[in-house]
C-alpha positions in Angstrom: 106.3 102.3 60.4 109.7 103.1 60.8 113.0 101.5 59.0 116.1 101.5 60.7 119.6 100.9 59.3 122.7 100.3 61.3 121.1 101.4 64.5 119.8 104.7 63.1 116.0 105.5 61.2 116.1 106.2 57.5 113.8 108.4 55.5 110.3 107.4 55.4 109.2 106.8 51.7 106.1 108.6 50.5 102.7 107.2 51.5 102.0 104.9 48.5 105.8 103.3 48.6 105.1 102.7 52.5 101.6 101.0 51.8 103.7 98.6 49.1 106.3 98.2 51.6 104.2 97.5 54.8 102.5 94.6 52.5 106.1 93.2 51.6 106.4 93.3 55.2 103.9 91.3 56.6 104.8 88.3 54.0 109.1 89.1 54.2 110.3 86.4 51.6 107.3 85.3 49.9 106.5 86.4 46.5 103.5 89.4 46.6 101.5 89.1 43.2 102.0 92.8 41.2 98.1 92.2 40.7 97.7 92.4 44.9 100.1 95.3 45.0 98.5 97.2 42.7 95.0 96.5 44.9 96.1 97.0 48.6 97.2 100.9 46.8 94.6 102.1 43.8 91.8 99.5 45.0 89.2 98.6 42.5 90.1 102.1 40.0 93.6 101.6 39.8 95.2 104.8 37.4 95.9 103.2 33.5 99.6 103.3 34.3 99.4 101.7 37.7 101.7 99.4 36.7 104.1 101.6 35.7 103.8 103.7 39.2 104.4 100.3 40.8 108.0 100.1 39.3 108.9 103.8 40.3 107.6 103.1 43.5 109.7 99.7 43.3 113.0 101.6 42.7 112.2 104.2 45.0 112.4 101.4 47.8 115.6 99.4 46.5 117.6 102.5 46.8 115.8 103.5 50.8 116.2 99.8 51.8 119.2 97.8 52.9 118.0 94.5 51.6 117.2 93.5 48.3 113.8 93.9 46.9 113.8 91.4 43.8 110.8 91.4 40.9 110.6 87.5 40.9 107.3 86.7 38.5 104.4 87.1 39.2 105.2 89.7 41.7 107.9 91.1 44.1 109.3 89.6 46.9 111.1 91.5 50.0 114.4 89.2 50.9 114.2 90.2 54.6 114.6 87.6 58.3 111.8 87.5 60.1 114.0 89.0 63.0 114.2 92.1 61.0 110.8 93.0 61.6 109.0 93.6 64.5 105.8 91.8 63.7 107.4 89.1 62.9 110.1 89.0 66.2 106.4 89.4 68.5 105.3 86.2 66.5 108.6 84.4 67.6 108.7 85.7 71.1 104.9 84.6 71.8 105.3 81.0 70.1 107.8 80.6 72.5 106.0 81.8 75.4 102.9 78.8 74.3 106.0 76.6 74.4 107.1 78.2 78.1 105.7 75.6 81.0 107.4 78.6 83.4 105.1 81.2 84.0 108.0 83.4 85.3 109.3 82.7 82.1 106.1 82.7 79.7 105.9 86.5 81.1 108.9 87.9 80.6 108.6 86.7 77.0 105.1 87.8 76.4 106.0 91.5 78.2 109.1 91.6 75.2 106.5 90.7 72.5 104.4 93.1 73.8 106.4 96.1 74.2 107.0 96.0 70.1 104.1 97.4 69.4 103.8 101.6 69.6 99.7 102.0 68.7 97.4 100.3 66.6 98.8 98.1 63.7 99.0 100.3 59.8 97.8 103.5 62.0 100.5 105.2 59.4 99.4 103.6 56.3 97.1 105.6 54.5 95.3 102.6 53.3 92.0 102.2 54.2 91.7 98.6 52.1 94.8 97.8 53.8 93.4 98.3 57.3 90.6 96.6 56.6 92.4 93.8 55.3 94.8 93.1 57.7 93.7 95.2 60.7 91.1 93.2 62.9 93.9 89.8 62.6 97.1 91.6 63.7 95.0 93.5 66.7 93.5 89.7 67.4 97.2 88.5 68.0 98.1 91.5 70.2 95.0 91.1 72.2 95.7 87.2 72.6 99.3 87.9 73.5 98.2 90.4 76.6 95.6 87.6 77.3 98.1 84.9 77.4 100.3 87.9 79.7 97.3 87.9 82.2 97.0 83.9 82.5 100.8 83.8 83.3 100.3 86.6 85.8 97.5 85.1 87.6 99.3 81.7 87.9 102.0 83.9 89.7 99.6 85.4 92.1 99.2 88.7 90.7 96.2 89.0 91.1 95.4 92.2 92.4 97.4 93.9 89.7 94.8 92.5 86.9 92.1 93.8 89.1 93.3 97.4 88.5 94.3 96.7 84.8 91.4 94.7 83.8 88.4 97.0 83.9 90.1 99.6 81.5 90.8 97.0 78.8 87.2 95.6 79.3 85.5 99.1 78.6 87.9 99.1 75.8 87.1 95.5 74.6 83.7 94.5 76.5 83.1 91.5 74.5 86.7 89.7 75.5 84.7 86.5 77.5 88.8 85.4 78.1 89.3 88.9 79.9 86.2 88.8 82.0 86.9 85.1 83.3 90.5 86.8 84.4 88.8 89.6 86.2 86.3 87.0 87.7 89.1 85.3 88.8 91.1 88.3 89.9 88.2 89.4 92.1 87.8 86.3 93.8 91.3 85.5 94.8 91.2 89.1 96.0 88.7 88.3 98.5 85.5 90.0 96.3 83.3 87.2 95.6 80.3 89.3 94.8 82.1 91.8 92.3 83.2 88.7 90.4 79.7 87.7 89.9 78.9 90.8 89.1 81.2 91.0 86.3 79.4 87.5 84.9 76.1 89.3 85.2 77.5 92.2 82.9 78.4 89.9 80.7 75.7 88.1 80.3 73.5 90.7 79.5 75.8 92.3 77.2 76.3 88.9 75.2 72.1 89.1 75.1 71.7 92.5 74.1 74.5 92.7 71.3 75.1 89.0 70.2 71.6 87.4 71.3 73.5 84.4 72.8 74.2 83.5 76.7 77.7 83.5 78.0 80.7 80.9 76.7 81.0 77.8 78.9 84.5 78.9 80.7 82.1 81.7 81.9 79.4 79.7 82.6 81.6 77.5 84.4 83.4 79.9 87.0 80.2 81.3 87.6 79.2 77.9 88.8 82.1 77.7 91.0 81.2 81.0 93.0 77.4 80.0 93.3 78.7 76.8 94.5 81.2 78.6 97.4 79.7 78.5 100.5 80.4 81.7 102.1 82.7 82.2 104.7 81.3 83.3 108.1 81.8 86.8 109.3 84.8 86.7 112.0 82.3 89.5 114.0 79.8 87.4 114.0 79.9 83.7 114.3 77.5 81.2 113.3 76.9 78.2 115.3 77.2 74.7 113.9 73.6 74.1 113.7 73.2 77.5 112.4 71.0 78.5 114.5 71.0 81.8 116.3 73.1 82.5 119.6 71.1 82.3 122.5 71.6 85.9 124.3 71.2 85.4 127.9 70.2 89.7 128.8 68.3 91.7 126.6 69.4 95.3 127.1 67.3 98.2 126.9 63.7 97.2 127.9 64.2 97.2 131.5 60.8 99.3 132.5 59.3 96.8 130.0 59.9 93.6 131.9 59.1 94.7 135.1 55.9 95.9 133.9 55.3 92.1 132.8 56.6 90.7 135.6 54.2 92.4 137.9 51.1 92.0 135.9 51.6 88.5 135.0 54.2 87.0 138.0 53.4 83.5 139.0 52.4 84.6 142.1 49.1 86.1 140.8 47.3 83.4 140.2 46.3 84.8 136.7 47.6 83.0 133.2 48.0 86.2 130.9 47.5 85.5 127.2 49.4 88.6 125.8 49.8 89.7 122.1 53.2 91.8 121.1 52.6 93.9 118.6 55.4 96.3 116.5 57.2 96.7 113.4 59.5 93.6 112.2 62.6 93.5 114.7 62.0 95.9 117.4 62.8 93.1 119.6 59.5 91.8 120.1 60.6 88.2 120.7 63.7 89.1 122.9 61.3 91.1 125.2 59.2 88.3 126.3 60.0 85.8 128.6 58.4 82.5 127.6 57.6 81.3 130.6 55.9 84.3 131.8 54.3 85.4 128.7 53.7 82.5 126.1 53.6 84.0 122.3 51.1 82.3 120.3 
């Protein structure tokens, strides 16, 4: 938390005036009950005079702050613009961005939104009740924003810059299905077809193991897509249109060999061979004989 005044940072207040101010801050001009104060800082065994620590706190705050902090029954309530706080500015700047049709646009917004936050949300707080209340939801709406970042970015082509950002966030967060459907994506459009499935096979045993369910249907889906790809043919090796293999007219390297069958088996000789090739799978044991001299059976 910090609080800045006229372009400059104030004085923090002490830990338990911060916890009371940082939840006046995520509701600014909505009556807090005392009663929920008094919980997000003592928990369940408040002190006997919690209420009266409240008020010292209260006063503390009023003369710190440059906006009035009024008691308005049952509670308190912080008379602050949203634009005056940070969360509140990344809530504005990403509802914009859902409104942006623009990528371009929707990007630039979402990059602003992001660059607000400095860490992980109430690091400062000193309130474990408080971080488990509020926590998981505000690190849900950062996490969306960067995944609504990444969408815009792919639809710009920038792809091979999620493919190098990706994988760190995923070892970070590796049950994100929306981050691994961007990094399948990524992959493919890069040209690296079998890593993106890859990254679908990860997943789906991770959603196995740990949730004991199979992967979400936009997963399920692009994995569909790849299967469904035919692959395209190697430019060093070309595949005929029947797909069958290239007929190779020489067959280099077993010279000795075919002279050898020539002689014992030439038409000439009056005698039909019946010979029997044998070797380990592709030493070339079809390109060596010559069908008309030697028929394979």
């Amino acid at each position: 938390m910090e609080i800045w005044s006229s372009g400059l940072p104030k004085d923090q207040p002490p830990p338990r005036a911060r916890q009371i101010l940082a939840l006046l801050l995520l509701n600014p001009g909505v009556i807090t009950p005392t009663d929920r104060l008094i919980d997000a800082v003592w928990g369940e065994s408040p002190p006997p005079n919690a209420r009266k620590a409240l008020q010292v706190h209260i006063s503390h705050l009023r003369q710190l702050l440059a906006v009035p902090l009024r008691h308005s029954p049952p509670g308190y309530v912080l008379s602050v613009r949203p634009d005056q706080v940070d969360l509140h500015r990344f809530r504005a700047w990403t509802a914009a961005a859902r409104r942006e049709s623009d990528p371009e646009q929707a990007g630039i917004l979402l990059r602003r939104a992001l660059s607000l936050w400095r860490g992980r949300p109430l690091a400062d707080i000193g309130s474990d009740r408080m971080r488990e209340r509020f926590f998981a939801g505000l690190e849900e709406e950062r996490l969306a924003a960067l995944e609504a970042r990444m969408d815009a970015d792919l639809r710009l082509g920038r792809h091979a810059e999620l493919v190098t950002e990706l994988p760190a966030l995923l070892a970070e967060h590796p049950l994100r299905e929306r981050m691994r459907a961007q990094l399948m994506t990524a992959l493919h459009r890069s040209g690296r077809r079998a890593e993106a499935l890859r990254v679908f096979h990860e997943a789906r045993a991770l959603t196995v193991a740990e949730l004991g369910v199979e992967p979400g249907p936009e997963l399920q889906r692009l994995h569909r897509e790849l299967l469904a790809e035919p692959r395209p043919a190697s430019a060093s090796a070309p595949v005929s249109r029947n797909h069958l293999p290239r007929d190779v007219p020489d067959f280099t390297g077993r010279a000795a060999e075919l002279t050898r069958l020539c002689a014992v088996g030439g038409r000439d000789s009056g005698v039909l061979p019946v010979w029997w090739l044998d070797g380990p799978t592709g030493v070339g044991k079809t390109a060596l004989a010559d069908p008309e001299l030697v028929p394979i059976l």
